[in-house]
DRENNU-897949 format. One record per atom (N, C-alpha, C): residue number from 1; x, y, z; atom name. Coordinates in nm, 3 decimals. Layout:
! DRENNU-897949
<baro k="NUM" c1="X" c2="Y" c3="Z" a="CA"/>
...
This chain:
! DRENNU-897949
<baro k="1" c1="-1.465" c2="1.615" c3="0.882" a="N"/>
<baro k="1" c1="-1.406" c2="1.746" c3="0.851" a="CA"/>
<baro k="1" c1="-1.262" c2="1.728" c3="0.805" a="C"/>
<baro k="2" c1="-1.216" c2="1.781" c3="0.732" a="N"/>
<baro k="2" c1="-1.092" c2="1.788" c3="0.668" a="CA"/>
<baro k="2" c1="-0.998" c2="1.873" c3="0.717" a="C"/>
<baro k="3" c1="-0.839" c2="1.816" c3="0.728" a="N"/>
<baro k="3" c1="-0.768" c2="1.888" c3="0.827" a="CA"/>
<baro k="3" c1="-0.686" c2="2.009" c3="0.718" a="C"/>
<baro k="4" c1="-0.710" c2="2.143" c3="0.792" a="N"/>
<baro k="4" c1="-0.676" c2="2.253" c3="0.729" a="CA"/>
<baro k="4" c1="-0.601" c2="2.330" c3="0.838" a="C"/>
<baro k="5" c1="-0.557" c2="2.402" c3="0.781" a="N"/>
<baro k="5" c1="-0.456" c2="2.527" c3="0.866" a="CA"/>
<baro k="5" c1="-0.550" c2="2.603" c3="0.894" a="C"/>
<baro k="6" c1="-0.532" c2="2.656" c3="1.025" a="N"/>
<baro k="6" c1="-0.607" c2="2.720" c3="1.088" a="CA"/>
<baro k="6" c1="-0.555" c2="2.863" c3="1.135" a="C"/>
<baro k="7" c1="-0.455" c2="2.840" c3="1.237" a="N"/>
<baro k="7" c1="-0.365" c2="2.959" c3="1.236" a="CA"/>
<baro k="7" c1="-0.249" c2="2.961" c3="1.144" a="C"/>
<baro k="8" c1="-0.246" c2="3.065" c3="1.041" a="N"/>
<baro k="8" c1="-0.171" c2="3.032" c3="0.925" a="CA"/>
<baro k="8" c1="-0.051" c2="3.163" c3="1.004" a="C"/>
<baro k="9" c1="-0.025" c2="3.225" c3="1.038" a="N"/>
<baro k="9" c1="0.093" c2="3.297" c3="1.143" a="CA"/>
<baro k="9" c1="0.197" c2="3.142" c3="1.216" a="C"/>
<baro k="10" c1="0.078" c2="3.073" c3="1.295" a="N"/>
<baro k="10" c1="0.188" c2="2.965" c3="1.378" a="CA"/>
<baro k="10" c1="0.191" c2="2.834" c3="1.260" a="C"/>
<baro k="11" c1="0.077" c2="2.803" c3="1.178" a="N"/>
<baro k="11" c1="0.071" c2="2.689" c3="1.080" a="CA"/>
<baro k="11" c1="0.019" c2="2.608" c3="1.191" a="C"/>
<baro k="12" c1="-0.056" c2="2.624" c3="1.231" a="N"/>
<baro k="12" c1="-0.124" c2="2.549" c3="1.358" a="CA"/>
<baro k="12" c1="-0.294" c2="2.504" c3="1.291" a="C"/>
<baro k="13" c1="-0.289" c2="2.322" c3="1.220" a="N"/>
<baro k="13" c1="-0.433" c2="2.298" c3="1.200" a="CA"/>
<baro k="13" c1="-0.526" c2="2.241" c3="1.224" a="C"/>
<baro k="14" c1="-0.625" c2="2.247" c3="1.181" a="N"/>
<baro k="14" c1="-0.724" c2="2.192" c3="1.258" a="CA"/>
<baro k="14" c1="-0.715" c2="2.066" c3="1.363" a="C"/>
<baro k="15" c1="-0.614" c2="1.932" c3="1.318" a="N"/>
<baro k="15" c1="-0.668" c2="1.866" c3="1.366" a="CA"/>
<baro k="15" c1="-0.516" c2="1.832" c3="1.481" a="C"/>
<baro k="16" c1="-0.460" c2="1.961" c3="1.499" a="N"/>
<baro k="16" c1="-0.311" c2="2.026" c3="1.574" a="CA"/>
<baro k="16" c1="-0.437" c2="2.078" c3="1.692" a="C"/>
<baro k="17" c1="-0.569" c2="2.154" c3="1.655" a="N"/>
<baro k="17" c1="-0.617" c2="2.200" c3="1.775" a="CA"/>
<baro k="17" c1="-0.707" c2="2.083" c3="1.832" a="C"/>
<baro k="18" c1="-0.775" c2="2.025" c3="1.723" a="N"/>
<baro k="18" c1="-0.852" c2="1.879" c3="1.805" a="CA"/>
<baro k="18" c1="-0.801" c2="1.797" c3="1.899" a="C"/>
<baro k="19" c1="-0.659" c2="1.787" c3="1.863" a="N"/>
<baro k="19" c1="-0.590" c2="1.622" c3="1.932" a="CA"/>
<baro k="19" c1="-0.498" c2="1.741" c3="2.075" a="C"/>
<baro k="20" c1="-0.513" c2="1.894" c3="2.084" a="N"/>
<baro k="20" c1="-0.472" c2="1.952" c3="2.224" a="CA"/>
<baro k="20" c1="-0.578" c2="1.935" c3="2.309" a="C"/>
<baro k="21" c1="-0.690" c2="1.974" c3="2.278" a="N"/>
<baro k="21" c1="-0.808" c2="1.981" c3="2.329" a="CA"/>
<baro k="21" c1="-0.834" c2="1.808" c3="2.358" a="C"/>
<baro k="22" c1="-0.805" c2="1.688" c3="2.307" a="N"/>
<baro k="22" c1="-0.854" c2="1.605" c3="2.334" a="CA"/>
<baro k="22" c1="-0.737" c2="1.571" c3="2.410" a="C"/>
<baro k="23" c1="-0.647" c2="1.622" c3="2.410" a="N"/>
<baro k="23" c1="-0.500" c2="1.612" c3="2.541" a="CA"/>
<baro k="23" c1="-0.577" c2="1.662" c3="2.702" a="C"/>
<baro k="24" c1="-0.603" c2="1.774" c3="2.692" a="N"/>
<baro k="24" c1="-0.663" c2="1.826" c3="2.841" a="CA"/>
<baro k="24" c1="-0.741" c2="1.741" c3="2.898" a="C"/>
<baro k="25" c1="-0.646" c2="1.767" c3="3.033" a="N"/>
<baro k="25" c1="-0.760" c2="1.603" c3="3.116" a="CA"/>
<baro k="25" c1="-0.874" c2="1.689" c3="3.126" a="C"/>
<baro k="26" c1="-0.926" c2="1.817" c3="3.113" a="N"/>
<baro k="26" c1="-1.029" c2="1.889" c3="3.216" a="CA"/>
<baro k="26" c1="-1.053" c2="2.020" c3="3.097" a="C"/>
<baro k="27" c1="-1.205" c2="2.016" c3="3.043" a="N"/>
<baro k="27" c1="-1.251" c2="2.051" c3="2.988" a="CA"/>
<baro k="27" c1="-1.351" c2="2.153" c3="3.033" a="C"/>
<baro k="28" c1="-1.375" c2="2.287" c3="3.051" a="N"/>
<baro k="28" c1="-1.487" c2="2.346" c3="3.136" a="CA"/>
<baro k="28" c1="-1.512" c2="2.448" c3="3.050" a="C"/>
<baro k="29" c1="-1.389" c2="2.625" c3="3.057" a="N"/>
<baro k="29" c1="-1.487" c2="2.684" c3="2.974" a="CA"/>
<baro k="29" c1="-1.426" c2="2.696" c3="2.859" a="C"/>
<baro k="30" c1="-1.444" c2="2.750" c3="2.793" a="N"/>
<baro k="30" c1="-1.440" c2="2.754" c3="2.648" a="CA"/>
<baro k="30" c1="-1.308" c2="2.869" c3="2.658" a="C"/>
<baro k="31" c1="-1.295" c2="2.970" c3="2.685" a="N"/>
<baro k="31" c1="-1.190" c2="3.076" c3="2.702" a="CA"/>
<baro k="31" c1="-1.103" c2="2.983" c3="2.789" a="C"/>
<baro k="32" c1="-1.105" c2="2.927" c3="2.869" a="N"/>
<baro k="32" c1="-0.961" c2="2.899" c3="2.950" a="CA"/>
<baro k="32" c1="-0.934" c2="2.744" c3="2.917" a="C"/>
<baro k="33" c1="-1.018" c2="2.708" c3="2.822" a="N"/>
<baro k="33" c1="-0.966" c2="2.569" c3="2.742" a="CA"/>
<baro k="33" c1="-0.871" c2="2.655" c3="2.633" a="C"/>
<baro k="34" c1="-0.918" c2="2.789" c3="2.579" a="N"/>
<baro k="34" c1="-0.859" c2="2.868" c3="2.485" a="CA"/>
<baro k="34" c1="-0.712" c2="2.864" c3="2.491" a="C"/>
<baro k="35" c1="-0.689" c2="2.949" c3="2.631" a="N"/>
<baro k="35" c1="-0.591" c2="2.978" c3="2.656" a="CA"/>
<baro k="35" c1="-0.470" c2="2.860" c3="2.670" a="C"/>
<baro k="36" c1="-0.547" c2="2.727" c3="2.698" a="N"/>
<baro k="36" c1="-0.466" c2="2.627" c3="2.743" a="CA"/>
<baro k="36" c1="-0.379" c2="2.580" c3="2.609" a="C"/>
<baro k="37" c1="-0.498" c2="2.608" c3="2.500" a="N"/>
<baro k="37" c1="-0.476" c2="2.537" c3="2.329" a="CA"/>
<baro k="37" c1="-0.342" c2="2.646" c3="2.293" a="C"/>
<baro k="38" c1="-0.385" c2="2.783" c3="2.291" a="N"/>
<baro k="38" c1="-0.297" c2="2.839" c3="2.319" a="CA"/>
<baro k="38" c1="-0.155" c2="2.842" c3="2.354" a="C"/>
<baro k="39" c1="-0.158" c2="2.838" c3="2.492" a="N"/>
<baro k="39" c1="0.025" c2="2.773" c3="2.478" a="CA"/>
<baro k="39" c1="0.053" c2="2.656" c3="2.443" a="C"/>
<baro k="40" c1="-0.002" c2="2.567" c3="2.404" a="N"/>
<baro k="40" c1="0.027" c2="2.377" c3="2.405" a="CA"/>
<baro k="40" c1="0.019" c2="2.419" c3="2.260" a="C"/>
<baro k="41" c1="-0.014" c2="2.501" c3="2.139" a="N"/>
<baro k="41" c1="0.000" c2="2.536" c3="1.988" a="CA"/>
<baro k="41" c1="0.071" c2="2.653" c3="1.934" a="C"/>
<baro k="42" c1="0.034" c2="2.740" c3="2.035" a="N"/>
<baro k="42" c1="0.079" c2="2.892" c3="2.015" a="CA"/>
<baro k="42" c1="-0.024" c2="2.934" c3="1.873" a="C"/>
<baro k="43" c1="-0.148" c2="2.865" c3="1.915" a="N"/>
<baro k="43" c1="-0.229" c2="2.919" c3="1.788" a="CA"/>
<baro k="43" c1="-0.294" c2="3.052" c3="1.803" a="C"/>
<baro k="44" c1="-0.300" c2="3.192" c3="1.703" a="N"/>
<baro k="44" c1="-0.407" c2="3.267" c3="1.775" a="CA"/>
<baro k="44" c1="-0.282" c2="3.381" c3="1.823" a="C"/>
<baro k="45" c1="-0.156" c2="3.340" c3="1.844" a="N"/>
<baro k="45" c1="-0.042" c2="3.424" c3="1.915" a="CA"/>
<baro k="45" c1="0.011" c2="3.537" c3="1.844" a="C"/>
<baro k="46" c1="-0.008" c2="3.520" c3="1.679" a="N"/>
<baro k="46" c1="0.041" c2="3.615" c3="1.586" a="CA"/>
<baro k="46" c1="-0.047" c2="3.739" c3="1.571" a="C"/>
<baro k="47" c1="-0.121" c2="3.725" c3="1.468" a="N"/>
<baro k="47" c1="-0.190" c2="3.833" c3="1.393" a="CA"/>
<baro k="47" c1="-0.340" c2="3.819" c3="1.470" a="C"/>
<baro k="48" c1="-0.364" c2="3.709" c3="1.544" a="N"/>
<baro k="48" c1="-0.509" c2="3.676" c3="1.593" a="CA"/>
<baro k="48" c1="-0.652" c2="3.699" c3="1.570" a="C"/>
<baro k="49" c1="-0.625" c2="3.646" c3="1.389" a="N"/>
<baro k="49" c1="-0.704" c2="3.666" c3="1.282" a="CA"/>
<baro k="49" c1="-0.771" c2="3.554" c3="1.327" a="C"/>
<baro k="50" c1="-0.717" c2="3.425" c3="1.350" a="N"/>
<baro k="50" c1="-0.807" c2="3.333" c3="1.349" a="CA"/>
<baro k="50" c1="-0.895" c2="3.276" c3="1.489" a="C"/>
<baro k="51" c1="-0.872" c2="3.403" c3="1.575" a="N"/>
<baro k="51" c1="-0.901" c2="3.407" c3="1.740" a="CA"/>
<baro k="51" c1="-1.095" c2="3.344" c3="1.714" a="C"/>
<baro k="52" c1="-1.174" c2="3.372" c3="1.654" a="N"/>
<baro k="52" c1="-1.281" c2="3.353" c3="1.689" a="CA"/>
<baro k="52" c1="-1.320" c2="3.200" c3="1.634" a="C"/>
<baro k="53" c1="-1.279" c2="3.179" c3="1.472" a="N"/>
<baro k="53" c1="-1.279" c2="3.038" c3="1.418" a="CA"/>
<baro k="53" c1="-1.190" c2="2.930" c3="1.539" a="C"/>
<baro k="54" c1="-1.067" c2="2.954" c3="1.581" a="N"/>
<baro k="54" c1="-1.012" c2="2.890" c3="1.709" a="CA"/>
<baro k="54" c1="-1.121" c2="2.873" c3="1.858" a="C"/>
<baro k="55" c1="-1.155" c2="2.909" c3="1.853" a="N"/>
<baro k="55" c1="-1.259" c2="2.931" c3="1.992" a="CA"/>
<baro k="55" c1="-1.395" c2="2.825" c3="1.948" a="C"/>
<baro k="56" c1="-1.475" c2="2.882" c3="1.819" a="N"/>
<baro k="56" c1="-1.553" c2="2.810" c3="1.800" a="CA"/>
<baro k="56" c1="-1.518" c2="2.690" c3="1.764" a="C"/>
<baro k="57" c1="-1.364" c2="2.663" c3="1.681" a="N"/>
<baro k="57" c1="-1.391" c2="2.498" c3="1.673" a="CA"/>
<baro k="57" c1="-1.379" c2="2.444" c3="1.852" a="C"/>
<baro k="58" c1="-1.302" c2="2.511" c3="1.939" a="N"/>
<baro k="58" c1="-1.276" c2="2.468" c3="2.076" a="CA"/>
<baro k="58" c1="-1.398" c2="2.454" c3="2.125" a="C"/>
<baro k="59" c1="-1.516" c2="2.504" c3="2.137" a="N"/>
<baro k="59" c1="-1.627" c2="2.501" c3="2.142" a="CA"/>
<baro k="59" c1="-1.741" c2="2.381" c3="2.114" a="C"/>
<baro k="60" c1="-1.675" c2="2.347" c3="1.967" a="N"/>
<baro k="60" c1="-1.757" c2="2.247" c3="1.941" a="CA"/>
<baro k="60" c1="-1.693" c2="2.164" c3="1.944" a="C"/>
<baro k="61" c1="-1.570" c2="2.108" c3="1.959" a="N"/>
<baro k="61" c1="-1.513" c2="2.024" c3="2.047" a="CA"/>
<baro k="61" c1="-1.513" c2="1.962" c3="2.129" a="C"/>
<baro k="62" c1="-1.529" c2="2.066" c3="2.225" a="N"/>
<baro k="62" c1="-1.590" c2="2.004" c3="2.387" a="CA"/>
<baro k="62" c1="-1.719" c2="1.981" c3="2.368" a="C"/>
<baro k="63" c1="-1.781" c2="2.074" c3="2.308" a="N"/>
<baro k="63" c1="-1.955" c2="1.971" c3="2.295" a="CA"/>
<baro k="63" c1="-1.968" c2="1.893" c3="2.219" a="C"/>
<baro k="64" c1="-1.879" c2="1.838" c3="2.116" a="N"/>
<baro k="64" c1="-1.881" c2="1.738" c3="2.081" a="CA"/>
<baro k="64" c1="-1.963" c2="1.789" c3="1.903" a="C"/>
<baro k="65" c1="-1.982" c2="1.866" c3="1.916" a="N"/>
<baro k="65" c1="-2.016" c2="1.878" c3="1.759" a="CA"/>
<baro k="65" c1="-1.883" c2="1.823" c3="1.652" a="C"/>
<baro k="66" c1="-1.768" c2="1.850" c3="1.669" a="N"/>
<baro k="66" c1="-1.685" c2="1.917" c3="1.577" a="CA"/>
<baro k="66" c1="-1.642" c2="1.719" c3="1.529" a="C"/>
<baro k="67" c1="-1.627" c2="1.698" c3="1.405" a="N"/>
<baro k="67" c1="-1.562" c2="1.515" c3="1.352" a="CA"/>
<baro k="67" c1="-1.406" c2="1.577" c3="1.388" a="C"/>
<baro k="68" c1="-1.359" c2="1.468" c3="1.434" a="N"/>
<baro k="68" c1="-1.240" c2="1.428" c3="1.405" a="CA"/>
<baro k="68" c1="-1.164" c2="1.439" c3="1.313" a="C"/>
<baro k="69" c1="-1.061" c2="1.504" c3="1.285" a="N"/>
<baro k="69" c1="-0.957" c2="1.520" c3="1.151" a="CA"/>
<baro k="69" c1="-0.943" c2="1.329" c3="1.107" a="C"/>
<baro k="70" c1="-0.939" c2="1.375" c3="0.927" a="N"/>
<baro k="70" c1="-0.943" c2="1.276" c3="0.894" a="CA"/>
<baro k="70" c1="-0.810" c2="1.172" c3="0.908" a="C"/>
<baro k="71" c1="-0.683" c2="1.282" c3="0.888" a="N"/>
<baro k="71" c1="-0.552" c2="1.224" c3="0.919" a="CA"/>
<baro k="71" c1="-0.479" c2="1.208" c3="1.026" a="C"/>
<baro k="72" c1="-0.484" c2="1.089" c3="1.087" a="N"/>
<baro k="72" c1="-0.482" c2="1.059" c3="1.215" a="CA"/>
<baro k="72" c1="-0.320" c2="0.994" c3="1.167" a="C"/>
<baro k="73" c1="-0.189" c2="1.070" c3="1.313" a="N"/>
<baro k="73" c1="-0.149" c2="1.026" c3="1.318" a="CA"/>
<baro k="73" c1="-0.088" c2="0.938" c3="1.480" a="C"/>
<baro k="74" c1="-0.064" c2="0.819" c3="1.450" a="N"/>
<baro k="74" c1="-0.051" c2="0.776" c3="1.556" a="CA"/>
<baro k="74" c1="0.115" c2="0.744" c3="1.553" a="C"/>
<baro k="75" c1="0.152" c2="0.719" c3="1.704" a="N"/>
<baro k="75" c1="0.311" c2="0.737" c3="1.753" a="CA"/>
<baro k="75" c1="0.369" c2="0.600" c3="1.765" a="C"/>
């Protein structure tokens, strides 16, 4: 999957919500992984246009559907 802007209010993208979600030691539900992506991006905080596409990629994330952003950066 190709890394795109997702929340275009914070400029928060795709692979800004993959690598939070793969930050959380503890993965359970889908809304309070939300909320966690949430403050650790502030994605979803503005206009919360992109509240449901945010959830479902969080979703398939944790189940493991969702590839990896292609541009990986490392520290």
């Amino acid at each position: 999957m190709e890394n795109r802007e997702v929340c275009h209010c914070m400029g928060v993208s795709y692979s800004d919500i993959y690598n939070a979600v793969n930050n959380l030691s503890r993965l359970e539900d889908v809304l309070d992984t939300f909320k966690q992506i949430q403050e650790a991006t502030s994605c979803s905080t503005g206009c919360g246009g992109c509240y449901n596409e945010v959830v479902g990629l969080i979703s398939d994330i944790i189940n493991g559907y969702a590839d990896p952003p292609h541009h990986h950066h490392h520290d």
